[in-house]
C-alpha positions in Angstrom: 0.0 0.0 0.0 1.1 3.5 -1.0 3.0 5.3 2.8 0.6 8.2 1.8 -2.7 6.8 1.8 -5.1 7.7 4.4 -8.6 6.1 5.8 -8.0 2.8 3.6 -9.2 1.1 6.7 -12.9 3.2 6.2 -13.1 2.2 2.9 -16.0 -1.0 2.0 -14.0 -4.1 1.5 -15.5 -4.5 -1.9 -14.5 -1.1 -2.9 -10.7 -1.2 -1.1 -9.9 -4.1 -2.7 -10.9 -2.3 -6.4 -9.4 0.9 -5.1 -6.2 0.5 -3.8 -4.3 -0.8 -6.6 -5.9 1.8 -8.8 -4.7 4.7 -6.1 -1.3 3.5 -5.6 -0.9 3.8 -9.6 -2.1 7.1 -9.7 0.3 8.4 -6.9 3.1 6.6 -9.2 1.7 8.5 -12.2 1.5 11.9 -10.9 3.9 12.4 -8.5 4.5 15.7 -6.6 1.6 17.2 -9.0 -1.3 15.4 -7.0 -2.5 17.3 -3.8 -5.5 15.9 -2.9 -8.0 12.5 -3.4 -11.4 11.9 -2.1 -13.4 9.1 -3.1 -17.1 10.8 -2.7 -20.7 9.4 -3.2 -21.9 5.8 -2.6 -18.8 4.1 -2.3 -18.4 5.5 1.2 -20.8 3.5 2.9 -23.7 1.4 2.6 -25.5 3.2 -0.4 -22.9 0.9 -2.7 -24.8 -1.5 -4.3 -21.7 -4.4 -5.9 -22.0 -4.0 -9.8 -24.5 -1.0 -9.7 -23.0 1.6 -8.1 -20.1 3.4 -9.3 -16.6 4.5 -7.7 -16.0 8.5 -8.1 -13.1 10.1 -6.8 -12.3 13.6 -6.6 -8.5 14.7 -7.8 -6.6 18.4 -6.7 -3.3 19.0 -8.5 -1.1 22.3 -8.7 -1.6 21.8 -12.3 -4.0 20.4 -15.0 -3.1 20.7 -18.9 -3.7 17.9 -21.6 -0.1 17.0 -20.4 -1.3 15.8 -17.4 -4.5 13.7 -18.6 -2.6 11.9 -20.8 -0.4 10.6 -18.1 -3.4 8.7 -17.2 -5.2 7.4 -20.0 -4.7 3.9 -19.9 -4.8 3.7 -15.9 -8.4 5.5 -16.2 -9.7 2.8 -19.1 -8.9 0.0 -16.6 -10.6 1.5 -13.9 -13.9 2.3 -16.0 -13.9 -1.8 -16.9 -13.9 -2.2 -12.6 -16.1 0.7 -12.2 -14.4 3.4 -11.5 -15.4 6.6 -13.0 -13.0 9.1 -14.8 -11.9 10.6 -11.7 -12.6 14.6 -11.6 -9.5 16.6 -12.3 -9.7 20.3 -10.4 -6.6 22.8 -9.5 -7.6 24.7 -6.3 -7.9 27.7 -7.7 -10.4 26.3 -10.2 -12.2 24.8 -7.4 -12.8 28.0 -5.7 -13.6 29.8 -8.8 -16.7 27.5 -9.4 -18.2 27.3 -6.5 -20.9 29.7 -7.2 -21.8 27.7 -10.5 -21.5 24.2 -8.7 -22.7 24.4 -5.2 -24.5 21.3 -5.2 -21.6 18.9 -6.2 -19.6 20.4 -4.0 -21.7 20.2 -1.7 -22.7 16.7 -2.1 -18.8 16.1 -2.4 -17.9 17.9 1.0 -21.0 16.0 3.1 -20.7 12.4 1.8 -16.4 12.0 1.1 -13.7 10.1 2.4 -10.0 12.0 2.2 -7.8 9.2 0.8 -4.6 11.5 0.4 -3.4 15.0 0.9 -5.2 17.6 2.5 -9.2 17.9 2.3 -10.2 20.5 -0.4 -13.6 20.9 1.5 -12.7 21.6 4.9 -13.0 25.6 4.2 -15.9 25.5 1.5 -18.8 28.0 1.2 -21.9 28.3 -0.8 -24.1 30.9 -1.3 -27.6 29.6 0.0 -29.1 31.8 -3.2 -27.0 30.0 -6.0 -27.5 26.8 -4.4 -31.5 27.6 -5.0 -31.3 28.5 -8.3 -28.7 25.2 -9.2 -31.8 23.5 -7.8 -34.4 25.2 -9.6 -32.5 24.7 -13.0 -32.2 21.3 -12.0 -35.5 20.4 -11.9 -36.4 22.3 -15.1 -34.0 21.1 -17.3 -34.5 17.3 -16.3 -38.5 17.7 -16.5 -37.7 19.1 -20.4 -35.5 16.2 -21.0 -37.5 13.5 -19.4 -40.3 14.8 -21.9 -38.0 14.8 -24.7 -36.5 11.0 -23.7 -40.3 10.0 -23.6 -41.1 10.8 -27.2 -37.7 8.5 -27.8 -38.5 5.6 -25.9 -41.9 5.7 -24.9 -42.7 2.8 -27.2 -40.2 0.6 -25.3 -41.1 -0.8 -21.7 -37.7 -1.7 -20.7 -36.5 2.3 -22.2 -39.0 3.6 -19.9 -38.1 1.7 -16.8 -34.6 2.8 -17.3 -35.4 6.3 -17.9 -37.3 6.7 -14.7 -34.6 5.2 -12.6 -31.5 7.0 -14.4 -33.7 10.4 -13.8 -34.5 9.3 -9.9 -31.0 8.8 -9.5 -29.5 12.1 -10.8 -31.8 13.8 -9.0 -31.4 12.6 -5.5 -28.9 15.1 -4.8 -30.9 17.8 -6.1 -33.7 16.6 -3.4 -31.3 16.6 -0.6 -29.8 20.3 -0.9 -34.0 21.4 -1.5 -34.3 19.7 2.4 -31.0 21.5 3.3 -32.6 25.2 1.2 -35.8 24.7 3.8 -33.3 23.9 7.1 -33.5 20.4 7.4 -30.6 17.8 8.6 -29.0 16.8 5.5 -29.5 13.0 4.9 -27.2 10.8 3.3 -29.7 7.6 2.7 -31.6 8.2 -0.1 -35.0 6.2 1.0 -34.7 8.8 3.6 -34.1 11.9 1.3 -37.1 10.2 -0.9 -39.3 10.5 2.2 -38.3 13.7 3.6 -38.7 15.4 0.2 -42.2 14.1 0.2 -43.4 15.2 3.9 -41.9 18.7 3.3 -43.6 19.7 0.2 -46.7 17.1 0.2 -46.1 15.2 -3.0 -46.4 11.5 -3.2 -43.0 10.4 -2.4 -44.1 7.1 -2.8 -43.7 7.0 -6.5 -40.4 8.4 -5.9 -39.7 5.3 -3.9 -41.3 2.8 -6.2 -39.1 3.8 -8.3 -35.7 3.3 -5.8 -36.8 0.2 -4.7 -37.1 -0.9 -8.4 -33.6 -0.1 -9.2 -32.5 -1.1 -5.5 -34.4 -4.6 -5.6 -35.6 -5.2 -9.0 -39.3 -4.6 -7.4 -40.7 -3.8 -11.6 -41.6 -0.1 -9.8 -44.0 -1.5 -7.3 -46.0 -4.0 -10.6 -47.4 -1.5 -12.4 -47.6 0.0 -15.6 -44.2 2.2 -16.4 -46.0 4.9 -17.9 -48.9 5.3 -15.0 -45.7 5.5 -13.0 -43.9 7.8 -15.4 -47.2 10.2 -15.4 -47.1 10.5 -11.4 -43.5 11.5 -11.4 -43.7 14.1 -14.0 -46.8 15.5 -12.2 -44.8 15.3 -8.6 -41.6 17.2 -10.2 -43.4 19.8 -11.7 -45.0 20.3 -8.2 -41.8 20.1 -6.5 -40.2 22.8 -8.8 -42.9 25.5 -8.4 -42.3 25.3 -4.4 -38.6 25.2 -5.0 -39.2 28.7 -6.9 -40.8 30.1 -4.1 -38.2 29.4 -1.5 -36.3 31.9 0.2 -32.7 31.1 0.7 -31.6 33.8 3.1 
């Protein structure tokens, strides 16, 4: 094991043992360039779901140029075959520069990450509550555009609808959490919780939302019914959610 690592010993034993040897290569690789890795997002903890979920790591370097991707190339092409996403490349001043165009990534990044080497790049982060509304508002917007645009695609397909209600649930789990955070609620890292919470707060039927988890989580077929009953009651929920998420008041 790499001297510098750190928190190895937190890490799943599923994940450490895809992890590790993919770290220790990357310290190899970059050298003194490399200032910083978190491993954020499921992979933390018990949200990792073994061949499902993905591994996403978070990289800070003095310096980023095409130089320096190449480097990586073919360690980065192994790791996506195990998994492992195309880690995120930031300098620290790029990181600070984009935190008003970003905050919930970063924020999702900063409550839900494991330091793995170097010093943390979230310990001193802020976000302004009013970007972070609006990231949330544009969130929900653009994603209630696409998933009528997708529709029209696959909308003939049961198994293309199934996956598009699940691939839209997921991306917008973290969009739901930093809503609950906007209205002064504890953040929540579990999403059955999140799906819950998002539901009491606002009073939209959360359990389509979590029809929809447990069908991705369990392979439930979204509770037995029909995809596109289910894909009519989530539109109609979103829509609702995003007209109260225009009238909150971040300050």
């Amino acid at each position: 094991m790499a001297k510098n690592l750190v928190n190895t010993e937190k890490l799943p034993e599923v994940v450490k043992k895809v992890l590790l040897p993919y770290l220790e290569e990357l310290l190899k690789i970059y050298e003194d360039n490399l200032l910083a890795i978190v491993l954020f997002g499921s992979a933390t903890g018990k949200d990792f779901i073994q061949g499902s979920s993905d591994i996403n790591l978070f990289l800070e370097f003095q310096k980023v140029d095409l130089a320096v991707l190449k480097k990586s190339l073919k360690l980065v092409a192994k790791g996506m075959r195990k998994k492992i996403v195309a880690p995120l490349f930031f300098t620290k001043e790029y990181m600070e520069n984009s935190s008003d165009v970003f905050p919930i990534e970063f924020l999702e990044m900063a409550g839900n990450h494991l330091l793995l080497y170097g010093e943390d790049p979230f310990v001193n982060l802020e976000i302004n509550r009013e970007h972070l509304r609006l990231e949330c508002e544009e969130q929900l917007r653009s994603k209630l555009i696409r998933l009528r645009q997708t529709y029209l695609e696959v909308g003939l397909q049961r198994r293309g609808l199934d996956r598009l209600l699940k691939d839209s649930l997921t991306s917008l789990i973290p969009v739901f959490r930093n809503i609950l955070y906007l209205k002064g609620k504890t953040v929540l890292y579990e999403k059955e919780r999140v799906l819950t919470g998002i539901g009491e707060e606002f009073g939209i039927g959360s359990a389509t939302f979590l029809a929809i988890w447990h069908d991705k989580r369990d392979n439930n077929k979204i509770g037995k019914e029909d995809a596109e009953v289910v894909f009519g009651r989530y539109i109609d929920e979103l829509f609702k959610l995003t007209k109260s998420v225009d009238r909150i008041n971040p300050l």
